[in-house]
mmCIF file of the N, C-alpha and C atoms, coordinates in Angstrom:
data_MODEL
# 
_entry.id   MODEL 
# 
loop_
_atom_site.group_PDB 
_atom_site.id 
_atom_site.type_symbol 
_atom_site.label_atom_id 
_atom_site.label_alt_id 
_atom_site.label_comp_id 
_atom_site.label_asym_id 
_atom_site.label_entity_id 
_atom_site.label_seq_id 
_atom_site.pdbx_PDB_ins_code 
_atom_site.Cartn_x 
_atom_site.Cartn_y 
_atom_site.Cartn_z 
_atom_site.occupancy 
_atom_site.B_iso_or_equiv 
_atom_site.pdbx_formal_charge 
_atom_site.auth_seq_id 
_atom_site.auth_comp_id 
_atom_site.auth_asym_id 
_atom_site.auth_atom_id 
_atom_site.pdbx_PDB_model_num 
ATOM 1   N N  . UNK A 1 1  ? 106.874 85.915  111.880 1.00 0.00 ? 1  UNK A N  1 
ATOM 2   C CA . UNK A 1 1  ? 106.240 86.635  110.793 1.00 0.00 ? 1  UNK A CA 1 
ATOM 3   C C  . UNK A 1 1  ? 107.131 86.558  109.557 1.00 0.00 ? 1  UNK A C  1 
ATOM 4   N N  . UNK A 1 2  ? 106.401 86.281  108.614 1.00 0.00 ? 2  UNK A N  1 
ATOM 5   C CA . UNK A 1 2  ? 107.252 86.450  107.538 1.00 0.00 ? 2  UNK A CA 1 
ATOM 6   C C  . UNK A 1 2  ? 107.724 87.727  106.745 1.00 0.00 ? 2  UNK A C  1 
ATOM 7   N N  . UNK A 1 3  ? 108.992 87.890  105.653 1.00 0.00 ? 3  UNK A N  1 
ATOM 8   C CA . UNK A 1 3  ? 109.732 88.812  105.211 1.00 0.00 ? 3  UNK A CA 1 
ATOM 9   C C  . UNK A 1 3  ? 108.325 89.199  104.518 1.00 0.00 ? 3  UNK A C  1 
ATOM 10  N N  . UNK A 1 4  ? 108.316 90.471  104.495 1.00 0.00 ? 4  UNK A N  1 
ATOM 11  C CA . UNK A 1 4  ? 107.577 91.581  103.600 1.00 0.00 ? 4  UNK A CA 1 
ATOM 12  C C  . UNK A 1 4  ? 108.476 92.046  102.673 1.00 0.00 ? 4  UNK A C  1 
ATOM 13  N N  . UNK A 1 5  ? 108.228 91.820  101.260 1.00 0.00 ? 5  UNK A N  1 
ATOM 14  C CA . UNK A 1 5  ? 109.199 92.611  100.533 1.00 0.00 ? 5  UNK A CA 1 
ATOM 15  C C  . UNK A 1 5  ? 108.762 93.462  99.193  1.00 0.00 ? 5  UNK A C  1 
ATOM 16  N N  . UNK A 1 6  ? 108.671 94.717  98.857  1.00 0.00 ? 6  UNK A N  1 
ATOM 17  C CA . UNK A 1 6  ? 107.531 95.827  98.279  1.00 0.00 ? 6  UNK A CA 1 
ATOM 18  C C  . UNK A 1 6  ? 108.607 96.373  97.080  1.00 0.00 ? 6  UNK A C  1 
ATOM 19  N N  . UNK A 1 7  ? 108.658 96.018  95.767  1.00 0.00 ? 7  UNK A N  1 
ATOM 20  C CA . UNK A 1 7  ? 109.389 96.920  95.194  1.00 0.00 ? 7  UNK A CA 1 
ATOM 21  C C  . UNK A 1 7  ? 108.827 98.495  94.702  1.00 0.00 ? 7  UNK A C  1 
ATOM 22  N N  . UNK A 1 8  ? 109.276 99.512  94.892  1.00 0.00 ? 8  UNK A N  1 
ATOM 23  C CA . UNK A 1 8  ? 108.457 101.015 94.315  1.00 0.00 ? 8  UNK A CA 1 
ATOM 24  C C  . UNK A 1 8  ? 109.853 101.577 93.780  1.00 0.00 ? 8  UNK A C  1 
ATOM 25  N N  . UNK A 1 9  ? 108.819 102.198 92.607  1.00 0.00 ? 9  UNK A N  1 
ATOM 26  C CA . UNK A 1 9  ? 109.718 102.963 91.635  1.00 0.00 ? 9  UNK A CA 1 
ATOM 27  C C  . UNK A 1 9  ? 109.111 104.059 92.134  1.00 0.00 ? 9  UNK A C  1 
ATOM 28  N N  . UNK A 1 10 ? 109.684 105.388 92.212  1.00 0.00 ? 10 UNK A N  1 
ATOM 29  C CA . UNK A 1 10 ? 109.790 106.471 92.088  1.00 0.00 ? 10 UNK A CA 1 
ATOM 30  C C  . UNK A 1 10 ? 110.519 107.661 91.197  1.00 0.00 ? 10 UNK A C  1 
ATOM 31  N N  . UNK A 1 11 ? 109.612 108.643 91.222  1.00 0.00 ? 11 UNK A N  1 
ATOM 32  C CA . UNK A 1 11 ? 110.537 109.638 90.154  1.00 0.00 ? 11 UNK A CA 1 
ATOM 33  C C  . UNK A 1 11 ? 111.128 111.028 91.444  1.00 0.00 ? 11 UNK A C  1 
ATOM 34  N N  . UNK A 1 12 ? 110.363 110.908 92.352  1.00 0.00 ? 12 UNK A N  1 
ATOM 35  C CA . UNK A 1 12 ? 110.555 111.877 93.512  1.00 0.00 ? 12 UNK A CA 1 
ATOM 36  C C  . UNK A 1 12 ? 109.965 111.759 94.774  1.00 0.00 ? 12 UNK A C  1 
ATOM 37  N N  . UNK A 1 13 ? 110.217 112.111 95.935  1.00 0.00 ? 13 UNK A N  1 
ATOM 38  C CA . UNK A 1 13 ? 110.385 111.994 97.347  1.00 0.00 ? 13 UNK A CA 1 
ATOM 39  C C  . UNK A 1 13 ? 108.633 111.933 97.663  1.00 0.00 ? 13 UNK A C  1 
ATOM 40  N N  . UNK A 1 14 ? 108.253 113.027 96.525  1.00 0.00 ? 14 UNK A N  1 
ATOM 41  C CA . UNK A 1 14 ? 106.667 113.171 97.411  1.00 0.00 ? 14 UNK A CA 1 
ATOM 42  C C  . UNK A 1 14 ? 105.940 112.135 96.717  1.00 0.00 ? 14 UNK A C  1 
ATOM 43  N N  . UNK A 1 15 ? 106.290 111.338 95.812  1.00 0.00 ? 15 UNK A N  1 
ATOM 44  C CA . UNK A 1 15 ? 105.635 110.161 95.350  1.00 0.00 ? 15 UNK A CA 1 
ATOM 45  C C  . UNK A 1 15 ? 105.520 108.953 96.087  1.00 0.00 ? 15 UNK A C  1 
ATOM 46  N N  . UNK A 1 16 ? 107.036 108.999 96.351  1.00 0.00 ? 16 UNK A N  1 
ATOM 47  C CA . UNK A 1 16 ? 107.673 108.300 97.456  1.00 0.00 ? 16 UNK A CA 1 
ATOM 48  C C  . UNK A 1 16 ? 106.839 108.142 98.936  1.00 0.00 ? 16 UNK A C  1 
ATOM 49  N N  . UNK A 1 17 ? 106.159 109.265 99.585  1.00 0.00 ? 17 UNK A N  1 
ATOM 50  C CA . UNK A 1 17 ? 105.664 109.606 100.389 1.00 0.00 ? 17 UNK A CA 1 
ATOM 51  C C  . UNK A 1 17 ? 104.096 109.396 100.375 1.00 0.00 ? 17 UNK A C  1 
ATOM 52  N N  . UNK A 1 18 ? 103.502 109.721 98.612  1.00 0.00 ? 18 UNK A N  1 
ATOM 53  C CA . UNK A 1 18 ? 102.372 109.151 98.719  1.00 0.00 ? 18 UNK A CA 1 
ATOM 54  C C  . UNK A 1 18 ? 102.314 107.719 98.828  1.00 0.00 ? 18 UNK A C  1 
ATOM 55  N N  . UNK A 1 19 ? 102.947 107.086 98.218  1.00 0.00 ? 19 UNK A N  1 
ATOM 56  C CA . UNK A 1 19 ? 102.882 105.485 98.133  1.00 0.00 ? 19 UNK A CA 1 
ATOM 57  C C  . UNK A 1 19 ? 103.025 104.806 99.640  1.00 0.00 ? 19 UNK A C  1 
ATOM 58  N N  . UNK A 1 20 ? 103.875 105.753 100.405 1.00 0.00 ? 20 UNK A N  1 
ATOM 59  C CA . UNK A 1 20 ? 104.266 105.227 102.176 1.00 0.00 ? 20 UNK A CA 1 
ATOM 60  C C  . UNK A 1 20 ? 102.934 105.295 102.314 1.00 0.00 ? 20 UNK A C  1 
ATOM 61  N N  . UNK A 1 21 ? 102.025 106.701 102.822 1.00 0.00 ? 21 UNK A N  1 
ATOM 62  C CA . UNK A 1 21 ? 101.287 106.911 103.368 1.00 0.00 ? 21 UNK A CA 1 
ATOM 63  C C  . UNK A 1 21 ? 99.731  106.097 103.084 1.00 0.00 ? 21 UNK A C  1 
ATOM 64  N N  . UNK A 1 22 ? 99.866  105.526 101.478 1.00 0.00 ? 22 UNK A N  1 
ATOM 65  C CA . UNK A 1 22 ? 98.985  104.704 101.133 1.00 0.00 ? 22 UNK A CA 1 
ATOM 66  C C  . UNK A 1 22 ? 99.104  103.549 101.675 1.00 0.00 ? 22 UNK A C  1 
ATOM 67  N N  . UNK A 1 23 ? 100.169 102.659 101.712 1.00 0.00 ? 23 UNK A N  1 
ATOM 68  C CA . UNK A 1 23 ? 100.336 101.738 102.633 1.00 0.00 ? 23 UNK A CA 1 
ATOM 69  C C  . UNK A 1 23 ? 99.885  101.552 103.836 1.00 0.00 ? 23 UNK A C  1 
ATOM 70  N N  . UNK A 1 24 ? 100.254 102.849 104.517 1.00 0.00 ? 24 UNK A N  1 
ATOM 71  C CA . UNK A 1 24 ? 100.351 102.688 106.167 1.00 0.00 ? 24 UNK A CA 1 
ATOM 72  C C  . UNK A 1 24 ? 98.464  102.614 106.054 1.00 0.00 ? 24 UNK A C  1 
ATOM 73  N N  . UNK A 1 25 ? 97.787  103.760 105.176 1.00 0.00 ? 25 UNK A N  1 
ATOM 74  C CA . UNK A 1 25 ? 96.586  103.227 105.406 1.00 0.00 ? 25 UNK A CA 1 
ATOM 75  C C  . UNK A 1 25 ? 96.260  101.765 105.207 1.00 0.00 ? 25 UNK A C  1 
ATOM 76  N N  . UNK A 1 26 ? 96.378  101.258 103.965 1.00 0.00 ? 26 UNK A N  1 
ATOM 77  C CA . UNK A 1 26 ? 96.059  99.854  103.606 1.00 0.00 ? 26 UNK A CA 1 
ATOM 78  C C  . UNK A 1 26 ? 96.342  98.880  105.108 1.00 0.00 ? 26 UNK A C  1 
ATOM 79  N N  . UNK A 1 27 ? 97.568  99.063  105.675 1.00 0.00 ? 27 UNK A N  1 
ATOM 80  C CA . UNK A 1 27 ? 97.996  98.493  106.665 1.00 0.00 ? 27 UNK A CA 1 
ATOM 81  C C  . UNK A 1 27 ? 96.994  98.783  107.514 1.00 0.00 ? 27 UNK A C  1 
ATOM 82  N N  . UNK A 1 28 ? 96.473  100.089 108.301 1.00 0.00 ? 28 UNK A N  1 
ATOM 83  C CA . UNK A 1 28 ? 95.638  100.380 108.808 1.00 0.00 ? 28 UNK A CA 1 
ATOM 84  C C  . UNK A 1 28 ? 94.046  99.501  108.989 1.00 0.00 ? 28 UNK A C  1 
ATOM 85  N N  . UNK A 1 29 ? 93.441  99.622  108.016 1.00 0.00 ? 29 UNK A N  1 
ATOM 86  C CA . UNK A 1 29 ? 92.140  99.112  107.590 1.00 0.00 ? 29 UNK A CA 1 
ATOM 87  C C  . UNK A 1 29 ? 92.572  97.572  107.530 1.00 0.00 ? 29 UNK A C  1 
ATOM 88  N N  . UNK A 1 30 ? 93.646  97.077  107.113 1.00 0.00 ? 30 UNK A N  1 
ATOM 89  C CA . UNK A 1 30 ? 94.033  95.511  107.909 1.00 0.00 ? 30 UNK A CA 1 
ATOM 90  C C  . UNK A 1 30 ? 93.604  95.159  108.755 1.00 0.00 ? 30 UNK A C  1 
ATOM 91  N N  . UNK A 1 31 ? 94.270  96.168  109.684 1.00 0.00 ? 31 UNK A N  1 
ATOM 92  C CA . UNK A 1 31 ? 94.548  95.922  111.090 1.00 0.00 ? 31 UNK A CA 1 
ATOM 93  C C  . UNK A 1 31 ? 92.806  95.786  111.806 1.00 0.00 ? 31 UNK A C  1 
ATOM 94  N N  . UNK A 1 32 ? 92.087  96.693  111.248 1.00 0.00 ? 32 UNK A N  1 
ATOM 95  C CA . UNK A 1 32 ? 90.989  97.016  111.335 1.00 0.00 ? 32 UNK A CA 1 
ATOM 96  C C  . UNK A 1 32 ? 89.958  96.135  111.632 1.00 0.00 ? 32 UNK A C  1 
ATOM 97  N N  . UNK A 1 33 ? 90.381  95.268  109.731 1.00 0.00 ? 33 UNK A N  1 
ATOM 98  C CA . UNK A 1 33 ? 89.526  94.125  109.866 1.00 0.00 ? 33 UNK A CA 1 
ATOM 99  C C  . UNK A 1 33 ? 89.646  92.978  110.150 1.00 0.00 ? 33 UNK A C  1 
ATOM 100 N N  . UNK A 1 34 ? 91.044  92.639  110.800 1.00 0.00 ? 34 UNK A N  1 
ATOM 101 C CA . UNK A 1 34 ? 91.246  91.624  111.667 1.00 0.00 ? 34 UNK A CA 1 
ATOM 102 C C  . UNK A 1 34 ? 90.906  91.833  112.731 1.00 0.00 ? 34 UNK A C  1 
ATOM 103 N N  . UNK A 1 35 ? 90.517  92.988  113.332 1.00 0.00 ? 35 UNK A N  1 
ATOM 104 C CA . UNK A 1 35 ? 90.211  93.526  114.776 1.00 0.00 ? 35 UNK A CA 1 
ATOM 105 C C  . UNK A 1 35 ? 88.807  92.776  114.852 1.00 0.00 ? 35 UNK A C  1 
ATOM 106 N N  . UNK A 1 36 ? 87.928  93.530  113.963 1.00 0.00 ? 36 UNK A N  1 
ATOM 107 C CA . UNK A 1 36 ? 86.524  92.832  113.700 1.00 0.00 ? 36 UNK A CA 1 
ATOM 108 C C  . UNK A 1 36 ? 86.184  91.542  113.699 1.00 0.00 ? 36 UNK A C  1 
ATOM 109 N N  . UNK A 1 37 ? 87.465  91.047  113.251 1.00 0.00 ? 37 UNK A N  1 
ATOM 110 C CA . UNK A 1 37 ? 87.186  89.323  112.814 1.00 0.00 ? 37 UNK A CA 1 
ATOM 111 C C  . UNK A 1 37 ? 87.439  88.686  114.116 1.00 0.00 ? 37 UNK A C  1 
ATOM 112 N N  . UNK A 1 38 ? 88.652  89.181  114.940 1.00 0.00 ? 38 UNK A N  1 
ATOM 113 C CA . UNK A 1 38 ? 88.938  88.799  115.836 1.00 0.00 ? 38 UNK A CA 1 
ATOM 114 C C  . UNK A 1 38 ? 87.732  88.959  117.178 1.00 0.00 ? 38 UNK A C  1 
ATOM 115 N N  . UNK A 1 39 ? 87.496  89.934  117.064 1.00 0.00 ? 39 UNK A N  1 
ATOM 116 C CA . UNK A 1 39 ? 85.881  90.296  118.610 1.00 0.00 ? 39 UNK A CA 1 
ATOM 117 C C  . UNK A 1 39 ? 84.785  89.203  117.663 1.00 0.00 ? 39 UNK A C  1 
ATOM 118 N N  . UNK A 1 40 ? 84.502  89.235  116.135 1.00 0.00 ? 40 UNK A N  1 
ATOM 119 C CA . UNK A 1 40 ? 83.433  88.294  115.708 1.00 0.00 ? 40 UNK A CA 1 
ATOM 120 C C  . UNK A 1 40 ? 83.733  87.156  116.221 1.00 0.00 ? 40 UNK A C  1 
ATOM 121 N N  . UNK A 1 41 ? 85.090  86.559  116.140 1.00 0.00 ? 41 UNK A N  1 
ATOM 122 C CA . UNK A 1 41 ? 85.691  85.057  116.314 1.00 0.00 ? 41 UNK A CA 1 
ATOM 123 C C  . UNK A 1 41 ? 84.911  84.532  117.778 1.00 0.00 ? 41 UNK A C  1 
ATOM 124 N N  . UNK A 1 42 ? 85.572  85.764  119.046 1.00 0.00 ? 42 UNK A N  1 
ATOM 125 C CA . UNK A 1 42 ? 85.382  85.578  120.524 1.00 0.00 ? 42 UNK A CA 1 
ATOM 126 C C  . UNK A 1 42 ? 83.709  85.824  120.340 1.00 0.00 ? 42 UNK A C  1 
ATOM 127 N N  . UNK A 1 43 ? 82.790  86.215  120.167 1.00 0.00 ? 43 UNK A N  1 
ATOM 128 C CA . UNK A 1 43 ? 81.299  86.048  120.018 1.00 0.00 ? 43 UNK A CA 1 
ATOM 129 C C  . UNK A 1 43 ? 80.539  85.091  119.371 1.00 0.00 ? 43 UNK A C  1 
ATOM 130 N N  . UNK A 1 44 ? 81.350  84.298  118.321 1.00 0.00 ? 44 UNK A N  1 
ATOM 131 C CA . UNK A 1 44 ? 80.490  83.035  117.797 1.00 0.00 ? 44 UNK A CA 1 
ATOM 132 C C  . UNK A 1 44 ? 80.821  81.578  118.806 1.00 0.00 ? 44 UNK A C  1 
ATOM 133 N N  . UNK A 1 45 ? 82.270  81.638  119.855 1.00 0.00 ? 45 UNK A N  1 
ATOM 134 C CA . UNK A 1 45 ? 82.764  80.964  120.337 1.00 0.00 ? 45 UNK A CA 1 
ATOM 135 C C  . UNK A 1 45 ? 82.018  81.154  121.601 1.00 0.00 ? 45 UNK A C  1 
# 
């Protein structure tokens, strides 16, 4: 896998925390729709 690398500016911790938690969703719903793509993949095959 390749390096992931994210620069964030922050002015404070809970900004800091929104921007994590936005990620982990974004990451989430990724995961999601590779899931989908992946069961679509095994059903057209």
């Amino acid at each position: 896998m390749e390096e992931l690398q994210v620069e964030i500016e922050f002015k404070n911790i809970d900004e800091l925390k929104k921007l994590l938690q936005s990620a982990i969703n974004q990451i989430e719903q990724l995961e999601g729709t590779l899931d989908k793509i992946s069961k679509f993949k095994i059903q057209v095959v």
